[in-house]
MDTraj code that builds the backbone (N, CA, C; nanometers):
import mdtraj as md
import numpy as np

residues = "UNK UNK UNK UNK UNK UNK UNK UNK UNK UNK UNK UNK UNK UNK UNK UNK UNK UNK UNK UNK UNK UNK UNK UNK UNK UNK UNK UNK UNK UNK UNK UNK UNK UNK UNK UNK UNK UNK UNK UNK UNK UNK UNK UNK UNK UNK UNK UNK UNK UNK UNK UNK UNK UNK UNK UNK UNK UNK UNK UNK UNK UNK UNK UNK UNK UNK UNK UNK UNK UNK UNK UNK UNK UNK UNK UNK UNK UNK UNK UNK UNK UNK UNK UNK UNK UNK UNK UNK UNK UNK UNK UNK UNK UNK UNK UNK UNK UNK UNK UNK UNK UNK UNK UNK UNK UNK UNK UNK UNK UNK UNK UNK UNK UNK UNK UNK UNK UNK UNK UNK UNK UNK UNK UNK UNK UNK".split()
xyz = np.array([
    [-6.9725, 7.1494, 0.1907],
    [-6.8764, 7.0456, 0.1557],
    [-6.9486, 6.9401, 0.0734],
    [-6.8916, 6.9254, -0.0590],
    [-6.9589, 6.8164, -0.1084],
    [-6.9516, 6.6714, -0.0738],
    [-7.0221, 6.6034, -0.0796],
    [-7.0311, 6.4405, -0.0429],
    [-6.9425, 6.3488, -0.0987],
    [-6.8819, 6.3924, -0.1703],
    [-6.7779, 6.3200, -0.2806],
    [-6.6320, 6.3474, -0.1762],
    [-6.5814, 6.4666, -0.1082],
    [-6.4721, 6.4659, 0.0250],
    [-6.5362, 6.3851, 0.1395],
    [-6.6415, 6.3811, 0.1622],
    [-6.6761, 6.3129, 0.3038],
    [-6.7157, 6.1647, 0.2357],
    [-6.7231, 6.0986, 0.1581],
    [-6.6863, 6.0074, 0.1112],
    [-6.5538, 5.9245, 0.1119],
    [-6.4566, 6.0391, 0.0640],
    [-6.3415, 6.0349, 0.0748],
    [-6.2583, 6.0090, 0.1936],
    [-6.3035, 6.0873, 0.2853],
    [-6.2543, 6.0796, 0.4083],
    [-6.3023, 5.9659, 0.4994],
    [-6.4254, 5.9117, 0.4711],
    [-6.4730, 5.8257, 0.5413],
    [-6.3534, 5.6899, 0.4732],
    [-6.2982, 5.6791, 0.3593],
    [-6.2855, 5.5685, 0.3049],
    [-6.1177, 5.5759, 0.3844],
    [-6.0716, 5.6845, 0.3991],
    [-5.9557, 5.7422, 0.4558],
    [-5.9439, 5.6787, 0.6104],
    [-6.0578, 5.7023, 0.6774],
    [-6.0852, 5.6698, 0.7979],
    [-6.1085, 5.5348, 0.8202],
    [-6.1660, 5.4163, 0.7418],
    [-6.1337, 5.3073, 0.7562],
    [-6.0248, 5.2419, 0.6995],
    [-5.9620, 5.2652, 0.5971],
    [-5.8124, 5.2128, 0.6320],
    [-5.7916, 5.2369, 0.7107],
    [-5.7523, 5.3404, 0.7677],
    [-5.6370, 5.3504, 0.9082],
    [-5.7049, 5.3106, 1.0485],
    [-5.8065, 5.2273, 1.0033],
    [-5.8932, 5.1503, 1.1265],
    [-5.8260, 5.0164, 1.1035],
    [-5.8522, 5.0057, 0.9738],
    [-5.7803, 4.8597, 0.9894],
    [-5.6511, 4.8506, 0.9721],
    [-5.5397, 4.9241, 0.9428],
    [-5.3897, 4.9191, 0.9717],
    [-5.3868, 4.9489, 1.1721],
    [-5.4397, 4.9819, 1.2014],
    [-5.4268, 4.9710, 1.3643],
    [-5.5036, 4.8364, 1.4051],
    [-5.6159, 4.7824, 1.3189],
    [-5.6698, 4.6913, 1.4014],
    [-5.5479, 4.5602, 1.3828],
    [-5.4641, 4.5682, 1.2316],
    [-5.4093, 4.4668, 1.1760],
    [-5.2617, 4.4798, 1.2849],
    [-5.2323, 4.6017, 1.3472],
    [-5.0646, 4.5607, 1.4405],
    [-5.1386, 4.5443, 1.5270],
    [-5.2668, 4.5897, 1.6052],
    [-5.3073, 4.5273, 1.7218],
    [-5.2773, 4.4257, 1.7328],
    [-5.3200, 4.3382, 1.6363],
    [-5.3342, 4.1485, 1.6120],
    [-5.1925, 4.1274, 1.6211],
    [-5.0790, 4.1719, 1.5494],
    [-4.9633, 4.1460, 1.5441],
    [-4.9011, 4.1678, 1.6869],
    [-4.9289, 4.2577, 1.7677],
    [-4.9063, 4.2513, 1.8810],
    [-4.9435, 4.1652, 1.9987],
    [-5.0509, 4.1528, 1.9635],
    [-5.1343, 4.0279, 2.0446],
    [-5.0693, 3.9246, 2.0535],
    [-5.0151, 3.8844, 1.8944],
    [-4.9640, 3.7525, 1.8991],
    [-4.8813, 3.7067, 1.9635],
    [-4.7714, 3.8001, 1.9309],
    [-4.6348, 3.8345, 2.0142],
    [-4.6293, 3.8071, 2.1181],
    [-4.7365, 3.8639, 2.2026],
    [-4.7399, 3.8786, 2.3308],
    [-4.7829, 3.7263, 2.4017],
    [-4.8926, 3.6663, 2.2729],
    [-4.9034, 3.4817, 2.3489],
    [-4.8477, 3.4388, 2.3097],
    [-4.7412, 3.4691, 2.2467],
    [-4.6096, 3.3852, 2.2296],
    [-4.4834, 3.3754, 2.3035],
    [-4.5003, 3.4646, 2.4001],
    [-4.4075, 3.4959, 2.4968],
    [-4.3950, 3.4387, 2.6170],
    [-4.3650, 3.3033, 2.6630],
    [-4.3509, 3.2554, 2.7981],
    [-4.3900, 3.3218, 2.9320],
    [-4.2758, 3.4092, 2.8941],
    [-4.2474, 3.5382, 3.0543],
    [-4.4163, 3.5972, 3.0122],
    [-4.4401, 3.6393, 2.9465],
    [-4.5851, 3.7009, 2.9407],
    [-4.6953, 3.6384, 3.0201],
    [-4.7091, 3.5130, 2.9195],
    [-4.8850, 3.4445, 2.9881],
    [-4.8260, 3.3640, 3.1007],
    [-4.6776, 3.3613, 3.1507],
    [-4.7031, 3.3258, 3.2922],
    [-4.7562, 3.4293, 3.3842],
    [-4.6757, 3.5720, 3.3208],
    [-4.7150, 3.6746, 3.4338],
    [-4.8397, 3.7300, 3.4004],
    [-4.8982, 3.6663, 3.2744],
    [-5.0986, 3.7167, 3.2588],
    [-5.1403, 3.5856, 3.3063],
    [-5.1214, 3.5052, 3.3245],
    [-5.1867, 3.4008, 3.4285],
    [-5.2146, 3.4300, 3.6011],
    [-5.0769, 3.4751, 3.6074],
    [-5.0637, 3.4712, 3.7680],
    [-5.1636, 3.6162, 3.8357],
    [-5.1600, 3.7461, 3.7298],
    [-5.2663, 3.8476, 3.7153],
    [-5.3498, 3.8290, 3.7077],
    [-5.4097, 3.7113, 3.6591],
    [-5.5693, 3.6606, 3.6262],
    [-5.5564, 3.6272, 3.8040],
    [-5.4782, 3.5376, 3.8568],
    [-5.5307, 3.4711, 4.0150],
    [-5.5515, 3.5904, 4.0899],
    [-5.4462, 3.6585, 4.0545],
    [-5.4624, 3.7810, 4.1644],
    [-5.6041, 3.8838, 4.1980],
    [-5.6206, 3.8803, 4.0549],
    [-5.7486, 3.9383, 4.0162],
    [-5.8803, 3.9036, 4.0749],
    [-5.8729, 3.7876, 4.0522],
    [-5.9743, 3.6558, 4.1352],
    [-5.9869, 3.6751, 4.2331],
    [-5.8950, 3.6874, 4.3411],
    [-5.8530, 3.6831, 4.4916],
    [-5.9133, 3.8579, 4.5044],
    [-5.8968, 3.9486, 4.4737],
    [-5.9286, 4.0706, 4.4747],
    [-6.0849, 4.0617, 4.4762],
    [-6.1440, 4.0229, 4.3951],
    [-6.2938, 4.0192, 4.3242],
    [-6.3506, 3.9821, 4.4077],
    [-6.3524, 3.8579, 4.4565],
    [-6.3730, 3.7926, 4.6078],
    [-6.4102, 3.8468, 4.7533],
    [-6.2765, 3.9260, 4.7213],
    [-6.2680, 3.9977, 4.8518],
    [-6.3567, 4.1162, 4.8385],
    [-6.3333, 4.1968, 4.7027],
    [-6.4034, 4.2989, 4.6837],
    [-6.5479, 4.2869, 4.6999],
    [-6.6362, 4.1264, 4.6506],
    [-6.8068, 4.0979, 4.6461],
    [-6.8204, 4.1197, 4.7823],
    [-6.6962, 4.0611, 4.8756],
    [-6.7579, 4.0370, 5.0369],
    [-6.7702, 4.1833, 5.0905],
    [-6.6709, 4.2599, 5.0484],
    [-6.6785, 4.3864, 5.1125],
    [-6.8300, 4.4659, 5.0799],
    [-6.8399, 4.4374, 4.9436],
    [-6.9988, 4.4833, 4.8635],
    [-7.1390, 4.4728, 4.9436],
    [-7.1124, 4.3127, 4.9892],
    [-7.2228, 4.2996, 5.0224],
    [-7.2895, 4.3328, 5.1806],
    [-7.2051, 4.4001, 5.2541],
    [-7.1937, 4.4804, 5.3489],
    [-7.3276, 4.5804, 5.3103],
    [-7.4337, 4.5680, 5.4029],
    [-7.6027, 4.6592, 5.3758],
    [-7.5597, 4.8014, 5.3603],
    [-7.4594, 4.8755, 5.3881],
    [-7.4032, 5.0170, 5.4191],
    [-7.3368, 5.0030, 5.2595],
    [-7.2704, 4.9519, 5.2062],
    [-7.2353, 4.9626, 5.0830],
    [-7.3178, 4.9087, 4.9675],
    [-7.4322, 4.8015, 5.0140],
    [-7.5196, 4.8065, 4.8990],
    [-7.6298, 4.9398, 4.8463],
    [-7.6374, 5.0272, 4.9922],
    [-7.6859, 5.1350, 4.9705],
    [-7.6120, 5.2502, 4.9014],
    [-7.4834, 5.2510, 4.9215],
    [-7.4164, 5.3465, 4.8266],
    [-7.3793, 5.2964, 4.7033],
    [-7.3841, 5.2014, 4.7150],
    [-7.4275, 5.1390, 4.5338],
    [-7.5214, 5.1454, 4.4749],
    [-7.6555, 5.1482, 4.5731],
    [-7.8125, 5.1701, 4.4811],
    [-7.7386, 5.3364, 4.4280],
    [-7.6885, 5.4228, 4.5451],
    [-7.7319, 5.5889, 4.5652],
    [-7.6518, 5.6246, 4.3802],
    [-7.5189, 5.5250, 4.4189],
    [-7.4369, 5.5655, 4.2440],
    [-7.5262, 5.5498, 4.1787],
    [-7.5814, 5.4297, 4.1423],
    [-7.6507, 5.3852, 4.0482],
    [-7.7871, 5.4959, 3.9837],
    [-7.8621, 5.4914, 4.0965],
    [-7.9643, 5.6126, 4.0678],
    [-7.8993, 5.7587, 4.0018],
    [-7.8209, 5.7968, 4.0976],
    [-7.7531, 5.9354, 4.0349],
    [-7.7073, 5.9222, 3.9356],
    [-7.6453, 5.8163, 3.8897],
    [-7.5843, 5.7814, 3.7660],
    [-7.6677, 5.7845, 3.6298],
    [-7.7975, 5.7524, 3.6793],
    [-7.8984, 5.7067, 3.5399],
    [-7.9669, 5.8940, 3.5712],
    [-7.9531, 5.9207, 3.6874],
    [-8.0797, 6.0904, 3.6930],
    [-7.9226, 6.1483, 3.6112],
    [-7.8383, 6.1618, 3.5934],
    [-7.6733, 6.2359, 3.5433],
    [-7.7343, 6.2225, 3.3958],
    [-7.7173, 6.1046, 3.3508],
    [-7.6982, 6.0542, 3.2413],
    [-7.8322, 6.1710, 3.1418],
    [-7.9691, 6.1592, 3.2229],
    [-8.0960, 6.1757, 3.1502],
    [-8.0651, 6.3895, 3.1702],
    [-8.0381, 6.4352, 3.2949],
    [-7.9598, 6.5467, 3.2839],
    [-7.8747, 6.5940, 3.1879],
    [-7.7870, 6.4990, 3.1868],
    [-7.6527, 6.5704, 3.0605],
    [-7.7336, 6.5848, 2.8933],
    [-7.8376, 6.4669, 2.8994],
    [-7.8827, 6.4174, 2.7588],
    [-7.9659, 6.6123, 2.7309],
    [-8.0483, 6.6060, 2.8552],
    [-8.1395, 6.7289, 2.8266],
    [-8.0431, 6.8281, 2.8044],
    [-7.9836, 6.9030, 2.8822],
    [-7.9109, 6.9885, 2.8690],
    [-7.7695, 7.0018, 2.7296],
    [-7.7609, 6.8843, 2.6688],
    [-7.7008, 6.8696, 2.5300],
    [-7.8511, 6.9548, 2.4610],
    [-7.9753, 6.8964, 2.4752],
    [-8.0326, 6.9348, 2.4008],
    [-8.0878, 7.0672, 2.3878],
    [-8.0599, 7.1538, 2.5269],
    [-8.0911, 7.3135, 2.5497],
    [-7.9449, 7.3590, 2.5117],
    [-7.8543, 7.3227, 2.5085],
    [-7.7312, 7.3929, 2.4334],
    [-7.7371, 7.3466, 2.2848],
    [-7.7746, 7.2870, 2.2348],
    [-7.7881, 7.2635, 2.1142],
    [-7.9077, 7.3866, 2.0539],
    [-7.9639, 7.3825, 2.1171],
    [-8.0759, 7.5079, 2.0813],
    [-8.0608, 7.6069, 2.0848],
    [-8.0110, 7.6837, 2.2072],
    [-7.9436, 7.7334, 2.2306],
    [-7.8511, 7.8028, 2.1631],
    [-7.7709, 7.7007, 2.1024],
    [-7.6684, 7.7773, 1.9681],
    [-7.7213, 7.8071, 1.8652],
    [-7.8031, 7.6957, 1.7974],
    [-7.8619, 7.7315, 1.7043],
    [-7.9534, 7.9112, 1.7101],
    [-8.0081, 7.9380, 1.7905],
    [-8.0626, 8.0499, 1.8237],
    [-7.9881, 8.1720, 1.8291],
    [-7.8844, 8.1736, 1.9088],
    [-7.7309, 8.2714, 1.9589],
    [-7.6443, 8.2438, 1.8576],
    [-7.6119, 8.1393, 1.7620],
    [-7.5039, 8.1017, 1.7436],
    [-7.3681, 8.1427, 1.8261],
    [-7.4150, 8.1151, 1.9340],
    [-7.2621, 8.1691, 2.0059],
    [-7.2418, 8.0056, 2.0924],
    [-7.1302, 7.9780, 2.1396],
    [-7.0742, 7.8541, 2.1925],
    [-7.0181, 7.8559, 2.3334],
    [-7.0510, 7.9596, 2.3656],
    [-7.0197, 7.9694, 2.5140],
    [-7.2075, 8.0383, 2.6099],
    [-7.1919, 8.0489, 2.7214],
    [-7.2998, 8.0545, 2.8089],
    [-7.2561, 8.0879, 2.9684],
    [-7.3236, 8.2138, 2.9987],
    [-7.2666, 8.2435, 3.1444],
    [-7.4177, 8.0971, 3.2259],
    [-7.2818, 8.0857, 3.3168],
    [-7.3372, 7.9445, 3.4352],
    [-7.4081, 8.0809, 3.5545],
    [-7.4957, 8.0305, 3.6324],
    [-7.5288, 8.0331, 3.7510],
    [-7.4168, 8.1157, 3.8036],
    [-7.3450, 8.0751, 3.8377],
    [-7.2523, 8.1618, 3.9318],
    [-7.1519, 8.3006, 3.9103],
    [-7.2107, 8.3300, 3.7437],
    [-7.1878, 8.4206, 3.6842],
    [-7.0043, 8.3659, 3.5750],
    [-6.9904, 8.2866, 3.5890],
    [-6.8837, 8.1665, 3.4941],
    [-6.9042, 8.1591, 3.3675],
    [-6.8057, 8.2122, 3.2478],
    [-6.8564, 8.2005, 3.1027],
    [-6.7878, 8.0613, 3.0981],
    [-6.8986, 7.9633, 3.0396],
    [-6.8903, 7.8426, 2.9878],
    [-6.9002, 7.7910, 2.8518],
    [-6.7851, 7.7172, 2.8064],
    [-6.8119, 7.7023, 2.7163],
    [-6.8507, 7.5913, 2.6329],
    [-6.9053, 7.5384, 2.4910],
    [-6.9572, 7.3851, 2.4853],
    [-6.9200, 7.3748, 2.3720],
    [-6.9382, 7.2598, 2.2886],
    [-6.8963, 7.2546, 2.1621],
    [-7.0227, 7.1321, 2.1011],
    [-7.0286, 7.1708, 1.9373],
    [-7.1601, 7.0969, 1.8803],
    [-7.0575, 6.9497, 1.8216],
    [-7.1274, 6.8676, 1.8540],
    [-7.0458, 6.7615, 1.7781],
    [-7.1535, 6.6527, 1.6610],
    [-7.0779, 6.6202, 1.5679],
    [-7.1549, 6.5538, 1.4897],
    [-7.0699, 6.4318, 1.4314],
    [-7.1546, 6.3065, 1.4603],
    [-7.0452, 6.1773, 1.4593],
    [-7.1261, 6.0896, 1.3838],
    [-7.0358, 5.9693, 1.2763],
    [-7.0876, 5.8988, 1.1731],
    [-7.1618, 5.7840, 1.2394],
    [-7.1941, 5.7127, 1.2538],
    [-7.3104, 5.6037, 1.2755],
    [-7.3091, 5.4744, 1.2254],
    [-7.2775, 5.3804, 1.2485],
    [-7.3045, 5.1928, 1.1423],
    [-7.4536, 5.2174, 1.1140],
    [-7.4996, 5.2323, 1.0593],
    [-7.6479, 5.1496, 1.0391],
    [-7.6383, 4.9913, 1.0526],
    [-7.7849, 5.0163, 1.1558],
    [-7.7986, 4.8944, 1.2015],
    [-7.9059, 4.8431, 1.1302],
    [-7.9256, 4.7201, 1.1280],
    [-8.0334, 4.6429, 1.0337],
    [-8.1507, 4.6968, 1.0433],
    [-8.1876, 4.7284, 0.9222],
    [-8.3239, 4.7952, 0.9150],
    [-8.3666, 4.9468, 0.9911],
    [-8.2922, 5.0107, 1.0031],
    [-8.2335, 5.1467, 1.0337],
    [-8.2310, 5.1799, 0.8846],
    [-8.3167, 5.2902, 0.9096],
    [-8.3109, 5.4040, 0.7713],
    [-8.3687, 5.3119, 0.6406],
    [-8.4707, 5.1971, 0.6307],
    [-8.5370, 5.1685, 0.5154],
    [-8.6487, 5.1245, 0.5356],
])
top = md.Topology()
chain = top.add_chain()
for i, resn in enumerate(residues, 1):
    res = top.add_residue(resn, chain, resSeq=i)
    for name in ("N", "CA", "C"):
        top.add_atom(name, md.element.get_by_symbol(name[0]), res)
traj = md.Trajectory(xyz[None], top)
C-alpha cells in the first residue's frame, strides 16, 4: 500500500475525530444548560461522596487491604504476562504464519496481529 492512501486515510480519520469531538461539546453544553440536569448531576455528585466514604471505611478493613495488595500484584504479574506472550504470538506467526494455536488443553486458539498509529511525543524519533 502506498503512503500517499495511508496518508489519506489518516487525514480521513482526523476529521471525523473532530466532527465527534465538535457534537460532543455541543452536547455538553446542552446538557449545562439544563436546570433538571445539573440539579440531578449535583445531587449524583453527593451521593457519590456518601458512597466513597463509606466505600474508604469498608477498604480499610486489614482483610481487604490484603485483597487489594493480592489484585494489585496479580494485576501488574497479568499485565507483564499478556505483554510476553503478545510477544511469543507475534513470533510465532511470523514463523507459521498461521493465527490460531492449539492451548494446553488441546483448544484451537485464536489471536490476531494488530498495528496502531502513535502521536509522537517530543523528541521521539529525532
Amino acid at each position: 500500500m502506498e503512503t500517499e492512501q495511508i496518508q489519506k486515510r489518516i487525514a480521513e480519520i482526523t476529521k471525523e475525530e473532530q466532527e465527534v469531538k465538535t457534537a460532543k461539546k455541543a452536547i455538553k453544553d446542552q446538557l449545562e444548560n439544563d436546570l433538571e440536569y445539573v440539579q440531578a448531576r449535583d445531587e449524583a455528585k453527593k451521593a457519590n461522596l456518601k458512597k466513597k466514604a463509606i466505600k474508604d471505611q469498608i477498604m480499610q478493613l486489614p482483610e481487604n487491604q490484603k485483597l487489594a495488595e493480592t489484585i494489585k500484584n496479580n494485576t501488574q504479574d497479568l499485565a507483564v504476562l499478556k505483554d510476553i506472550l503478545s510477544a511469543e504470538l507475534f513470533d510465532y506467526f511470523q514463523k507459521s504464519k498461521k493465527e490460531e494455536i492449539v492451548d494446553a488443553d488441546g483448544q484451537i486458539r485464536k489471536f490476531k496481529i494488530e498495528a496502531k498509529l502513535v502521536a509522537e511525543k517530543s523528541g521521539f524519533g529525532k
